[in-house]
mmCIF file of the N, C-alpha and C atoms, coordinates in Angstrom:
data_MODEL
# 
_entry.id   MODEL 
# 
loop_
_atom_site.group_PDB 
_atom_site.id 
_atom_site.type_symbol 
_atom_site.label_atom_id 
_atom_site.label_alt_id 
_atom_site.label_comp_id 
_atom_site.label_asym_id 
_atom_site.label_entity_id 
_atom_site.label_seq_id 
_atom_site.pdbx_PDB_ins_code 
_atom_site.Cartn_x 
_atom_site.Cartn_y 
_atom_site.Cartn_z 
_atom_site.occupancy 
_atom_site.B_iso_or_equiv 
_atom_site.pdbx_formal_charge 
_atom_site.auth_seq_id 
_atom_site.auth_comp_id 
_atom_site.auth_asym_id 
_atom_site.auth_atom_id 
_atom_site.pdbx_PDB_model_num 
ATOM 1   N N  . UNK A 1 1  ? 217.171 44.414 -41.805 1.00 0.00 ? 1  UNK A N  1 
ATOM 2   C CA . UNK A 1 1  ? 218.199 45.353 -42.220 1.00 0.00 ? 1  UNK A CA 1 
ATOM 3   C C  . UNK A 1 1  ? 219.323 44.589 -42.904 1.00 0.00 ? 1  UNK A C  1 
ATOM 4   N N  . UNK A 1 2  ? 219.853 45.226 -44.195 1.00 0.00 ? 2  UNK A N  1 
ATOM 5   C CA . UNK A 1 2  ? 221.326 44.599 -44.343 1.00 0.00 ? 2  UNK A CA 1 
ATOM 6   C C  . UNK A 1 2  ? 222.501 44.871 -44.207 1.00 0.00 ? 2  UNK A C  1 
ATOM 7   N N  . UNK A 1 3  ? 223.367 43.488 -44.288 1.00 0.00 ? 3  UNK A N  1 
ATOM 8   C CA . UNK A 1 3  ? 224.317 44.016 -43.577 1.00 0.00 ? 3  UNK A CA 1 
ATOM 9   C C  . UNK A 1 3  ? 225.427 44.768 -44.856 1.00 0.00 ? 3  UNK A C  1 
ATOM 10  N N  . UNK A 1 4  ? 226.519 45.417 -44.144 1.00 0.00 ? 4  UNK A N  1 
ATOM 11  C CA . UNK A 1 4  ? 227.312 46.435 -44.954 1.00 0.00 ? 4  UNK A CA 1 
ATOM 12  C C  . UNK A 1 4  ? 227.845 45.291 -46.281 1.00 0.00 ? 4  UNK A C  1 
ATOM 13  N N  . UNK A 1 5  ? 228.138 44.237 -46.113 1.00 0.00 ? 5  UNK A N  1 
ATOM 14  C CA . UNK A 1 5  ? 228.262 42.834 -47.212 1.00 0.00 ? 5  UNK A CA 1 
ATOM 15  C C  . UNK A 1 5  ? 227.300 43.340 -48.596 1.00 0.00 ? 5  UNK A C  1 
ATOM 16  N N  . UNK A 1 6  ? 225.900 43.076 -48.005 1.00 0.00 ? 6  UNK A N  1 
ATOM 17  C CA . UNK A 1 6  ? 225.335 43.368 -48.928 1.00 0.00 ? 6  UNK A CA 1 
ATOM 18  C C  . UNK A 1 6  ? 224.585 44.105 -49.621 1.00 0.00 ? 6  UNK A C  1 
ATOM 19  N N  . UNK A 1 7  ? 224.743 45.158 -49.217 1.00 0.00 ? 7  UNK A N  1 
ATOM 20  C CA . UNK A 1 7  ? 224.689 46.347 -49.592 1.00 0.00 ? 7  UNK A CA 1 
ATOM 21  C C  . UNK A 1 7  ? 226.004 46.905 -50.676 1.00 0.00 ? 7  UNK A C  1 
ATOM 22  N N  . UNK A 1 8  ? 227.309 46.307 -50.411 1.00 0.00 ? 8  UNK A N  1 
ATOM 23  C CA . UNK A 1 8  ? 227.964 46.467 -51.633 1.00 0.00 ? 8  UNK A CA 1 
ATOM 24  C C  . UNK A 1 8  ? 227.765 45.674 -53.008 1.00 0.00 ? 8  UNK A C  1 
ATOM 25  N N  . UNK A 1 9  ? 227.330 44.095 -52.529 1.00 0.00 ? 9  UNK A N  1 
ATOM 26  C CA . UNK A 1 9  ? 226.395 43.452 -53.640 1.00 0.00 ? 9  UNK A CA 1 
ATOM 27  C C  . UNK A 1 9  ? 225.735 44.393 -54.649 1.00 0.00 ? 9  UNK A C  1 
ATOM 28  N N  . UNK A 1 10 ? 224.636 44.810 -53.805 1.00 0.00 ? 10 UNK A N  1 
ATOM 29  C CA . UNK A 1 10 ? 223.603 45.323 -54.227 1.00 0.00 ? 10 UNK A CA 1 
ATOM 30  C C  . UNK A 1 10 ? 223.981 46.597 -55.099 1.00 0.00 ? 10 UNK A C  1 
ATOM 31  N N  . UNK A 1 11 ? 225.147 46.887 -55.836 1.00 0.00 ? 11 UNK A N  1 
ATOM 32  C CA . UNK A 1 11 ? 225.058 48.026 -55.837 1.00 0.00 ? 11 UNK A CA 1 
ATOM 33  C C  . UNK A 1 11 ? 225.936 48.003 -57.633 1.00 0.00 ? 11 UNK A C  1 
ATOM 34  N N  . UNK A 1 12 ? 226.259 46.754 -57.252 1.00 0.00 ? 12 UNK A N  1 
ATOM 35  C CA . UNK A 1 12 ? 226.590 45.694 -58.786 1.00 0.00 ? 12 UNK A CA 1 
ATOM 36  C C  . UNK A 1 12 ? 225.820 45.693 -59.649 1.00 0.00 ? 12 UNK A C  1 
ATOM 37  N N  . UNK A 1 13 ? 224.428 45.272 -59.395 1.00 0.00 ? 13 UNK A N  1 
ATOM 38  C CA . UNK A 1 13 ? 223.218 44.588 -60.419 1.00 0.00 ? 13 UNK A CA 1 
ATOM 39  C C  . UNK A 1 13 ? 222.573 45.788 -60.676 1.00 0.00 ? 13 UNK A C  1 
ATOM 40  N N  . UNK A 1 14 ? 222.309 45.192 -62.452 1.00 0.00 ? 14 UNK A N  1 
ATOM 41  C CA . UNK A 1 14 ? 221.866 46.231 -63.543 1.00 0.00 ? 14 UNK A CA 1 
ATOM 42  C C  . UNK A 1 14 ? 220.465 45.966 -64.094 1.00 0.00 ? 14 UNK A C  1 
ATOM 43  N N  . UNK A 1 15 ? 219.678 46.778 -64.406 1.00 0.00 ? 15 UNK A N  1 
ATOM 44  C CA . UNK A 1 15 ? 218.597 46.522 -65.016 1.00 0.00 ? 15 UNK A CA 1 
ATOM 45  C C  . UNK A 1 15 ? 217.562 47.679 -64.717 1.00 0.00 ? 15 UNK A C  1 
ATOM 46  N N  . UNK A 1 16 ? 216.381 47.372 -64.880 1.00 0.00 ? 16 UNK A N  1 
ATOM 47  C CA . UNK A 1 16 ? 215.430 48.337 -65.420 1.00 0.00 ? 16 UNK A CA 1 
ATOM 48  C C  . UNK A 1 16 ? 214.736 48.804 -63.693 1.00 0.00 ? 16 UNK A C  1 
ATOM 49  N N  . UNK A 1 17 ? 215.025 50.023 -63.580 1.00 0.00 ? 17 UNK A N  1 
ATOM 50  C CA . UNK A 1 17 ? 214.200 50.983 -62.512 1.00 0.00 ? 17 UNK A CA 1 
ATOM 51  C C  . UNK A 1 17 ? 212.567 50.522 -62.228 1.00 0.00 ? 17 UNK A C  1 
ATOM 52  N N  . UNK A 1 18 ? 212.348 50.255 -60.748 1.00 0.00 ? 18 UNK A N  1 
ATOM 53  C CA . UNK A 1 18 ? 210.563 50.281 -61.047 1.00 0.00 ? 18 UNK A CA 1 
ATOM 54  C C  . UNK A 1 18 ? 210.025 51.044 -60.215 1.00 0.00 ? 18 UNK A C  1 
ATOM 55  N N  . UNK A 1 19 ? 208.969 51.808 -60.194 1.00 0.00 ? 19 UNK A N  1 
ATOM 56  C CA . UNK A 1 19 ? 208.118 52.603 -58.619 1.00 0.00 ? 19 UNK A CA 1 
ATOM 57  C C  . UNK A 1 19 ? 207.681 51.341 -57.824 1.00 0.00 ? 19 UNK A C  1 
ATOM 58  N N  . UNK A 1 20 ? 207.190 52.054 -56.800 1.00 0.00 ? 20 UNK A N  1 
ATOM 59  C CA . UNK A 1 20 ? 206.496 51.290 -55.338 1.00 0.00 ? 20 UNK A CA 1 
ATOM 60  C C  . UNK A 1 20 ? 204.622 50.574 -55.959 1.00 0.00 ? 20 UNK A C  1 
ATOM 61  N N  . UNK A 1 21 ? 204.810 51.776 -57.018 1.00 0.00 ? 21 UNK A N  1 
ATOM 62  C CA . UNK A 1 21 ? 203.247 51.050 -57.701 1.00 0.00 ? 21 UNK A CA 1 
ATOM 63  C C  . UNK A 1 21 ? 203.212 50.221 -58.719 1.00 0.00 ? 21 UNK A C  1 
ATOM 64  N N  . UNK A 1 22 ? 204.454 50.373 -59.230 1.00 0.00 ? 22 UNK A N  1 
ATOM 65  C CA . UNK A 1 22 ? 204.689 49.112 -60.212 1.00 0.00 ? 22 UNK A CA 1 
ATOM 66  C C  . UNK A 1 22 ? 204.832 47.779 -59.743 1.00 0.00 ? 22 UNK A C  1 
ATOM 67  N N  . UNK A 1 23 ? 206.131 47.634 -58.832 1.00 0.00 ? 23 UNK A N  1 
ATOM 68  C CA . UNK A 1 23 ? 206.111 46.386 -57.676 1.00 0.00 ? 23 UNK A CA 1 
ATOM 69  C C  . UNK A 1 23 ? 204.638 46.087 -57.379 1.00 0.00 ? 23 UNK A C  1 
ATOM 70  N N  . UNK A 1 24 ? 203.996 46.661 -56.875 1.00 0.00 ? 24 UNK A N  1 
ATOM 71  C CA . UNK A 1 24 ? 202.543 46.501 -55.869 1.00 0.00 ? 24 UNK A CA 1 
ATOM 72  C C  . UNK A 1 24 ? 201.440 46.161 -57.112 1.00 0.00 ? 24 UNK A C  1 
ATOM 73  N N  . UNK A 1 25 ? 201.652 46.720 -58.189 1.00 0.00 ? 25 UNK A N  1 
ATOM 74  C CA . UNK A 1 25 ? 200.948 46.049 -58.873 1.00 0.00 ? 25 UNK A CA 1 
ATOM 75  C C  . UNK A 1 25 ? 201.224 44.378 -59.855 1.00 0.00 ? 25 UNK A C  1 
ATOM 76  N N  . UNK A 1 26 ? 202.799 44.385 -59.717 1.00 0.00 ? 26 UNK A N  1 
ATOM 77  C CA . UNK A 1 26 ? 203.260 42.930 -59.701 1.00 0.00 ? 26 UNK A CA 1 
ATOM 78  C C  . UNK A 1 26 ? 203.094 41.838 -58.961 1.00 0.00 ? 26 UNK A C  1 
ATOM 79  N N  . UNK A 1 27 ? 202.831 42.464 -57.512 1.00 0.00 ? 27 UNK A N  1 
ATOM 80  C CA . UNK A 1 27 ? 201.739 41.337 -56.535 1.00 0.00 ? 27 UNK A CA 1 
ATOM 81  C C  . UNK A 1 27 ? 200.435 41.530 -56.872 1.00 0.00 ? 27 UNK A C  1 
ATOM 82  N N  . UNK A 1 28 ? 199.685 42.015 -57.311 1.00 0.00 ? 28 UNK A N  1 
ATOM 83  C CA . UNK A 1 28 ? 198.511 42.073 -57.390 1.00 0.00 ? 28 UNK A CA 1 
ATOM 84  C C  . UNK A 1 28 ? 198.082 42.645 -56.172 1.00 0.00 ? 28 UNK A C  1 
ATOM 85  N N  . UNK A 1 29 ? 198.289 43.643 -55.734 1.00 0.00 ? 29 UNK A N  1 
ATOM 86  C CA . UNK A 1 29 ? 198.093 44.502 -54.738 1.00 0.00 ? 29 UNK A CA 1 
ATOM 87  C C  . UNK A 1 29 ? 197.799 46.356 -55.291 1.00 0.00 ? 29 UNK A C  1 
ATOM 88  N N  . UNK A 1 30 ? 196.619 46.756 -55.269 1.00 0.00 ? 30 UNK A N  1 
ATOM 89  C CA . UNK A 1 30 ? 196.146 47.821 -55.405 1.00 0.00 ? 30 UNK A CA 1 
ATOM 90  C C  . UNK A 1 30 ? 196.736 48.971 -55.345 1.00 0.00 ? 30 UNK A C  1 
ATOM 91  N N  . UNK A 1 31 ? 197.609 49.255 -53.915 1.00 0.00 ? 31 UNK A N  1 
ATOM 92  C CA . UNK A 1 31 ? 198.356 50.306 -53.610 1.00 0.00 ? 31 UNK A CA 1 
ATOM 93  C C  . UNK A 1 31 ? 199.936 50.235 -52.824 1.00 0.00 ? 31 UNK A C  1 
ATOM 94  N N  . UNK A 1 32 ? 200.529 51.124 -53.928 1.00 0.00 ? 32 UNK A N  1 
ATOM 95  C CA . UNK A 1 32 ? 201.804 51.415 -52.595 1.00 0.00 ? 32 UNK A CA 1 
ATOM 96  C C  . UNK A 1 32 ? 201.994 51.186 -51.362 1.00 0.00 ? 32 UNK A C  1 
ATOM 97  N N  . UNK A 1 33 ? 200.705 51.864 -50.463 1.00 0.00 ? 33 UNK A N  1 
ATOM 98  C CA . UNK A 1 33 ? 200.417 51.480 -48.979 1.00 0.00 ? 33 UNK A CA 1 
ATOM 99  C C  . UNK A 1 33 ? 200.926 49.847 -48.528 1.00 0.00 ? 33 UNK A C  1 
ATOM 100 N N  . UNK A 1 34 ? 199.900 49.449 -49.374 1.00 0.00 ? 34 UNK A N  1 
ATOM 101 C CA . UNK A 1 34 ? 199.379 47.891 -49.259 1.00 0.00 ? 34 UNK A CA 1 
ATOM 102 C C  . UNK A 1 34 ? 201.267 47.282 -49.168 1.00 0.00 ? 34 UNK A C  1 
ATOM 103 N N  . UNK A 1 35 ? 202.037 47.532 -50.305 1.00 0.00 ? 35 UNK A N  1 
ATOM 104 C CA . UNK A 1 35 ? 203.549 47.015 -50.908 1.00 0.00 ? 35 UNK A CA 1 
ATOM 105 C C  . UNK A 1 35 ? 204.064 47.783 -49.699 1.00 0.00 ? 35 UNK A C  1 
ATOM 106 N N  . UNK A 1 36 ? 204.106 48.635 -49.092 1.00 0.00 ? 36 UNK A N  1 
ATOM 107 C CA . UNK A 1 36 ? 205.013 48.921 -47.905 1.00 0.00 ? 36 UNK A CA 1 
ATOM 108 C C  . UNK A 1 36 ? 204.984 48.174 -46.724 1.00 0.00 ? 36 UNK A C  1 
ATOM 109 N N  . UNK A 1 37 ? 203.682 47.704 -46.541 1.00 0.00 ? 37 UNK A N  1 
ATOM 110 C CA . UNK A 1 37 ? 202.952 47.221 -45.386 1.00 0.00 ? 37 UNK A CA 1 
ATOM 111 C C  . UNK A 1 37 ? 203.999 46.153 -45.205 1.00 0.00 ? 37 UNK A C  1 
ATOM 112 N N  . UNK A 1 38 ? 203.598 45.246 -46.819 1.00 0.00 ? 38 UNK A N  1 
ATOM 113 C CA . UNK A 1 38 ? 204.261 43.878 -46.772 1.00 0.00 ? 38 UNK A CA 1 
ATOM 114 C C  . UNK A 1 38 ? 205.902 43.991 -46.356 1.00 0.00 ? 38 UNK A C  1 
ATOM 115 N N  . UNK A 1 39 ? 206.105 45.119 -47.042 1.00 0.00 ? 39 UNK A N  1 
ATOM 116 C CA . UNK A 1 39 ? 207.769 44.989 -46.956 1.00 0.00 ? 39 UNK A CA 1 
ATOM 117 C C  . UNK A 1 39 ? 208.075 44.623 -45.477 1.00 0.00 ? 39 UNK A C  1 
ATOM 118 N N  . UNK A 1 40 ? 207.267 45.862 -44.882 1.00 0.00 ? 40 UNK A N  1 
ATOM 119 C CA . UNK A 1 40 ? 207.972 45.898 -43.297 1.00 0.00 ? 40 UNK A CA 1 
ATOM 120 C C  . UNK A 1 40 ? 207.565 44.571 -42.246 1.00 0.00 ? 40 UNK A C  1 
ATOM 121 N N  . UNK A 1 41 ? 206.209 43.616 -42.938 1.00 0.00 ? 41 UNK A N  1 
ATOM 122 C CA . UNK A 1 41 ? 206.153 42.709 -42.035 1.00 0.00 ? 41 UNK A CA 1 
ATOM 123 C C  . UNK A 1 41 ? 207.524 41.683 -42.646 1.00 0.00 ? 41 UNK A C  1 
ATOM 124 N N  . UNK A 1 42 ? 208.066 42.237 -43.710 1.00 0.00 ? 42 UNK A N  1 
ATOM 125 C CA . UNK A 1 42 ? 209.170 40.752 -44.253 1.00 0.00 ? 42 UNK A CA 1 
ATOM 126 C C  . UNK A 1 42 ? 210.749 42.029 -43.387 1.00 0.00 ? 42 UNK A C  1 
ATOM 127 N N  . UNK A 1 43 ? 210.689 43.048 -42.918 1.00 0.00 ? 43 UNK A N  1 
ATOM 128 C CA . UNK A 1 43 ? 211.878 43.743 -42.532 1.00 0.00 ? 43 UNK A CA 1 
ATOM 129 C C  . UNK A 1 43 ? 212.673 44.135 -43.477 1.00 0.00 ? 43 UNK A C  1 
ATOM 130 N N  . UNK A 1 44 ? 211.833 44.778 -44.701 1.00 0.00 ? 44 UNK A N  1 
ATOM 131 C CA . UNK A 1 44 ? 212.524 45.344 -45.691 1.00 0.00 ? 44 UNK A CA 1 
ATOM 132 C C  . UNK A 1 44 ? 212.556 47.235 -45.718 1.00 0.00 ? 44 UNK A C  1 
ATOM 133 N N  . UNK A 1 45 ? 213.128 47.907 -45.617 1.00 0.00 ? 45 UNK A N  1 
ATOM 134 C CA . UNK A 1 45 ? 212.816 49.044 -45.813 1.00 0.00 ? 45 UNK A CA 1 
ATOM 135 C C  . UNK A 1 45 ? 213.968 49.671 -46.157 1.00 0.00 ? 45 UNK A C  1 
ATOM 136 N N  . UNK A 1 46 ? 212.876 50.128 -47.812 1.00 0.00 ? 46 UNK A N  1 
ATOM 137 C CA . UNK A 1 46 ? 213.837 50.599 -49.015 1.00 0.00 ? 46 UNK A CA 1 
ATOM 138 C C  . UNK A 1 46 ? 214.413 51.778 -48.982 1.00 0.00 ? 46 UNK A C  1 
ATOM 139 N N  . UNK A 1 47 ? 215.482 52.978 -49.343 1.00 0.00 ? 47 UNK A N  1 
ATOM 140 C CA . UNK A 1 47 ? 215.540 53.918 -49.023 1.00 0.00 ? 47 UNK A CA 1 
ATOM 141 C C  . UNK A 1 47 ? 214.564 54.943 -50.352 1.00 0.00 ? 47 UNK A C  1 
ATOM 142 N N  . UNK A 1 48 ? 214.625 56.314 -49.758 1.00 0.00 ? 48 UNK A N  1 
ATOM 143 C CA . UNK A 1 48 ? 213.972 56.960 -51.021 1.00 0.00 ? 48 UNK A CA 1 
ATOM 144 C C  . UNK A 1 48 ? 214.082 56.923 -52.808 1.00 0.00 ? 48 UNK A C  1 
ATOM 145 N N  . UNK A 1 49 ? 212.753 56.713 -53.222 1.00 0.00 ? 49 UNK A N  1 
ATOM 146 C CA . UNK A 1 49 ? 212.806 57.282 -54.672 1.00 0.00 ? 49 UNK A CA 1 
ATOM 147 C C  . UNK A 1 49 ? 212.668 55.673 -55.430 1.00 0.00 ? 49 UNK A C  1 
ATOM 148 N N  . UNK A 1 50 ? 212.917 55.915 -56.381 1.00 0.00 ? 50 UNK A N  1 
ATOM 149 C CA . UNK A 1 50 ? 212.632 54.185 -57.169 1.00 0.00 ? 50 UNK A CA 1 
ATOM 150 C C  . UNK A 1 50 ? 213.365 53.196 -56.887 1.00 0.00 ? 50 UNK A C  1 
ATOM 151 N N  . UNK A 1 51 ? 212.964 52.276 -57.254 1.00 0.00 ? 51 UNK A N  1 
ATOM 152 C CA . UNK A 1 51 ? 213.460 50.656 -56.623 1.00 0.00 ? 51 UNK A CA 1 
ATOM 153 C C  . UNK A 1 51 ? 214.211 49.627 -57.693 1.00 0.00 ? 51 UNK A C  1 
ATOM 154 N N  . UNK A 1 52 ? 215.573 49.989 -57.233 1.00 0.00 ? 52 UNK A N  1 
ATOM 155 C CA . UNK A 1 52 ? 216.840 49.162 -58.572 1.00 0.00 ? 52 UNK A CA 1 
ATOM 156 C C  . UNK A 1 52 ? 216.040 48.179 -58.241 1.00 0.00 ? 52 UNK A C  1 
ATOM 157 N N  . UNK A 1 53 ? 216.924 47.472 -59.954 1.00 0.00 ? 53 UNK A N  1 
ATOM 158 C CA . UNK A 1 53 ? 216.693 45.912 -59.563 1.00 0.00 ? 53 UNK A CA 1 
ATOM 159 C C  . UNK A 1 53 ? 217.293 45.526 -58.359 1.00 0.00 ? 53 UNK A C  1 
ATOM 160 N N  . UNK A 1 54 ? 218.790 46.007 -57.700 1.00 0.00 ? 54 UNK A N  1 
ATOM 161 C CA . UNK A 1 54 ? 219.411 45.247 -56.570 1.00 0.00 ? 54 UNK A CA 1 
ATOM 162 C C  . UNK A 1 54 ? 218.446 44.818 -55.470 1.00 0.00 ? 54 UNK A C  1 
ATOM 163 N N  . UNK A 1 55 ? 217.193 46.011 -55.235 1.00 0.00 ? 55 UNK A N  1 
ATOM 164 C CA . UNK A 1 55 ? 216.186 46.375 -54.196 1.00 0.00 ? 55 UNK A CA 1 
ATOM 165 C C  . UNK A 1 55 ? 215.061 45.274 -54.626 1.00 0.00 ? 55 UNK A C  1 
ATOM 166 N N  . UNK A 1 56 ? 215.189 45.050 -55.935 1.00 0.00 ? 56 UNK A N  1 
ATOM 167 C CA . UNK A 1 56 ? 214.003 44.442 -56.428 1.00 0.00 ? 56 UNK A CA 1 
ATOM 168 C C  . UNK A 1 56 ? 214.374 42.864 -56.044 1.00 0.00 ? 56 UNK A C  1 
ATOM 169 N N  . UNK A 1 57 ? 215.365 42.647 -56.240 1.00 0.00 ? 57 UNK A N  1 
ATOM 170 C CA . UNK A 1 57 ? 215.892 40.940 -55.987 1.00 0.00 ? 57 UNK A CA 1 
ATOM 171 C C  . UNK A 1 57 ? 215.732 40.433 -54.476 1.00 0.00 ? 57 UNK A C  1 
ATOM 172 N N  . UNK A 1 58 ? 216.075 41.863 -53.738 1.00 0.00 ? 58 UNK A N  1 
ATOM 173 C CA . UNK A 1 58 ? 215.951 41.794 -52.570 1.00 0.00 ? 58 UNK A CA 1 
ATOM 174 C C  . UNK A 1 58 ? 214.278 41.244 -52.013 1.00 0.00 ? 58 UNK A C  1 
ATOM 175 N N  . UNK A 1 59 ? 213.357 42.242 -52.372 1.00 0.00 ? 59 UNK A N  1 
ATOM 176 C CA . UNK A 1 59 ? 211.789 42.212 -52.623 1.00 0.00 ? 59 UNK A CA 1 
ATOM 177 C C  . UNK A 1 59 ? 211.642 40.725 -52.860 1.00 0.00 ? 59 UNK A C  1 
ATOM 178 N N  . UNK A 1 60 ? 211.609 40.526 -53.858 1.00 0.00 ? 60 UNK A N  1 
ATOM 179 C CA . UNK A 1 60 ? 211.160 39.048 -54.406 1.00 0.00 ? 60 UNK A CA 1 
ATOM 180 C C  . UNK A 1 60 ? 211.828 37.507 -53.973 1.00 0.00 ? 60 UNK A C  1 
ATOM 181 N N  . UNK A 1 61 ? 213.410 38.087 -53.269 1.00 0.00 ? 61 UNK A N  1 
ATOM 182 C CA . UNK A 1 61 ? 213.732 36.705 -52.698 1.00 0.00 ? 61 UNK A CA 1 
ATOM 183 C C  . UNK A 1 61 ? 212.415 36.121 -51.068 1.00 0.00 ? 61 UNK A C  1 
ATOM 184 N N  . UNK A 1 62 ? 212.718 37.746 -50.958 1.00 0.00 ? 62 UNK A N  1 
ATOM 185 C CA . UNK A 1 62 ? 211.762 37.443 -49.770 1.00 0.00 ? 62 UNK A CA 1 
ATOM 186 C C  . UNK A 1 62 ? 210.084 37.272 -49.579 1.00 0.00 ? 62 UNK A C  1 
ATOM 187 N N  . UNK A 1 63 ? 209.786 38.093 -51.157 1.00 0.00 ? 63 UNK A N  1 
ATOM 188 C CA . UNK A 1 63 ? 207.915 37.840 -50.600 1.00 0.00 ? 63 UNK A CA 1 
ATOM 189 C C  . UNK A 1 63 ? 207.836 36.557 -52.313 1.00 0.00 ? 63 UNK A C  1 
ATOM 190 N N  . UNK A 1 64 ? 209.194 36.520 -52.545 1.00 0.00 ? 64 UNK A N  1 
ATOM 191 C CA . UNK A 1 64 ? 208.654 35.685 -53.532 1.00 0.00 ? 64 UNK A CA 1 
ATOM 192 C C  . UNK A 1 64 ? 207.954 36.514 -54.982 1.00 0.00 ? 64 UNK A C  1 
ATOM 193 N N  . UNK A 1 65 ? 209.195 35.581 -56.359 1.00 0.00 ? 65 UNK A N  1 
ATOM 194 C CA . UNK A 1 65 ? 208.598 36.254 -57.527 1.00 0.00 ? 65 UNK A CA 1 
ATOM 195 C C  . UNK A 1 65 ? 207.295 36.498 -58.109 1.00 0.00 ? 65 UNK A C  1 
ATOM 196 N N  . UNK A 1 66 ? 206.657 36.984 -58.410 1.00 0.00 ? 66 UNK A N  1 
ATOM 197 C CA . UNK A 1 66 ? 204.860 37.038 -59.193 1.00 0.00 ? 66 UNK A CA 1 
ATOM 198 C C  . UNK A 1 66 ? 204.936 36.517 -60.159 1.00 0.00 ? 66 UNK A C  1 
ATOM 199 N N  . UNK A 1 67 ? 204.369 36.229 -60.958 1.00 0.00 ? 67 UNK A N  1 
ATOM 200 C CA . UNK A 1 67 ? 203.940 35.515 -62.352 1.00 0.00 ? 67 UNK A CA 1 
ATOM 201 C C  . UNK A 1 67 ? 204.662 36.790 -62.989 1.00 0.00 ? 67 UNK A C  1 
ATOM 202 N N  . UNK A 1 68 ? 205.485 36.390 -64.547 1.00 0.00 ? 68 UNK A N  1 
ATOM 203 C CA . UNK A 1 68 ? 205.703 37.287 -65.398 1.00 0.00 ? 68 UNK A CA 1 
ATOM 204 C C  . UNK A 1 68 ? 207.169 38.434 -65.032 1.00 0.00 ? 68 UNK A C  1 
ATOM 205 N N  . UNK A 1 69 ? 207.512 37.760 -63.710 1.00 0.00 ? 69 UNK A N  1 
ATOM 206 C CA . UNK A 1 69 ? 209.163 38.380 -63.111 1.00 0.00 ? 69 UNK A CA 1 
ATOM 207 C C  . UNK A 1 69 ? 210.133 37.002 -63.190 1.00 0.00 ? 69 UNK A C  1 
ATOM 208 N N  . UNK A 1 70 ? 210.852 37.591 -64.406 1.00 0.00 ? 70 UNK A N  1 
ATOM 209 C CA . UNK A 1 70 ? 212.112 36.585 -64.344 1.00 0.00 ? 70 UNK A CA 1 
ATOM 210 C C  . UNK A 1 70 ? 213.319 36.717 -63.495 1.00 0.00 ? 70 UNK A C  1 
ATOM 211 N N  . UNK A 1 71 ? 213.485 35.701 -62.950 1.00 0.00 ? 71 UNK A N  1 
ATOM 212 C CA . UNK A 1 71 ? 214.776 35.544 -62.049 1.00 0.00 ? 71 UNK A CA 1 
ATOM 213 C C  . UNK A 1 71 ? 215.887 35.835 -62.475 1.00 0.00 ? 71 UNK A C  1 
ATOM 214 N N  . UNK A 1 72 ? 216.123 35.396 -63.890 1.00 0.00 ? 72 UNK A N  1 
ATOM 215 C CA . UNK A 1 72 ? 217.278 35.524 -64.428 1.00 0.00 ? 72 UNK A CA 1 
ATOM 216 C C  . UNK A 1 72 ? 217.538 36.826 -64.271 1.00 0.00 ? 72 UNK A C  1 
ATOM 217 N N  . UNK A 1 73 ? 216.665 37.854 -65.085 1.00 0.00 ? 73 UNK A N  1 
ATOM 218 C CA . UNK A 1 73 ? 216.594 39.071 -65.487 1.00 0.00 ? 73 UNK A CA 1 
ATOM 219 C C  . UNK A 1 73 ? 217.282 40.000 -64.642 1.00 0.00 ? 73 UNK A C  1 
ATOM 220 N N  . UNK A 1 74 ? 217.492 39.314 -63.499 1.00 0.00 ? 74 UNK A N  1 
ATOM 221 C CA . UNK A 1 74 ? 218.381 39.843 -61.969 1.00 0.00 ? 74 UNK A CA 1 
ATOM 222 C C  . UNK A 1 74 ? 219.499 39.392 -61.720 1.00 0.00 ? 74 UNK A C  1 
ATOM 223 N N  . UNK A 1 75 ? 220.210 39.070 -62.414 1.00 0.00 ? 75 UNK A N  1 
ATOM 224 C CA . UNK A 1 75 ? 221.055 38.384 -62.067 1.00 0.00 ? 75 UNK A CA 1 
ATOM 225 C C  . UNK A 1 75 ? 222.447 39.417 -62.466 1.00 0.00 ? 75 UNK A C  1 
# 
């Protein structure tokens, strides 16, 4: 869970909207299911509807970027 800190962070950073199947197919993972699974064994859980970048930086610090996701691009 995060804390109230960063959650105002998060609410700064700009960039391009993605679904739960877009992410999941940026791991190379088949289904949504599969990308939730992971979240909750890393203690991520996103609230409803698409996933800012803020959510997305969040995602990838923790399971780690995929090939073809720039770091910068989050910043």
């Amino acid at each position: 869970m995060l804390n109230k800190s960063t959650k105002i962070k998060l609410k700064s950073n700009t960039g391009k909207i993605k679904t739960r199947y877009q992410m999941a197919e940026e791991f190379g993972w088949r289904s949504p299911k599969t990308f939730k699974s992971k979240l909750e064994q890393h203690g991520i859980t996103l609230p409803g509807g698409s996933i800012t970048p803020a959510w997305q930086k969040v995602i990838y610090e923790k399971l780690g970027y995929p090939e073809g996701v720039n770091k910068d691009d989050l910043e």
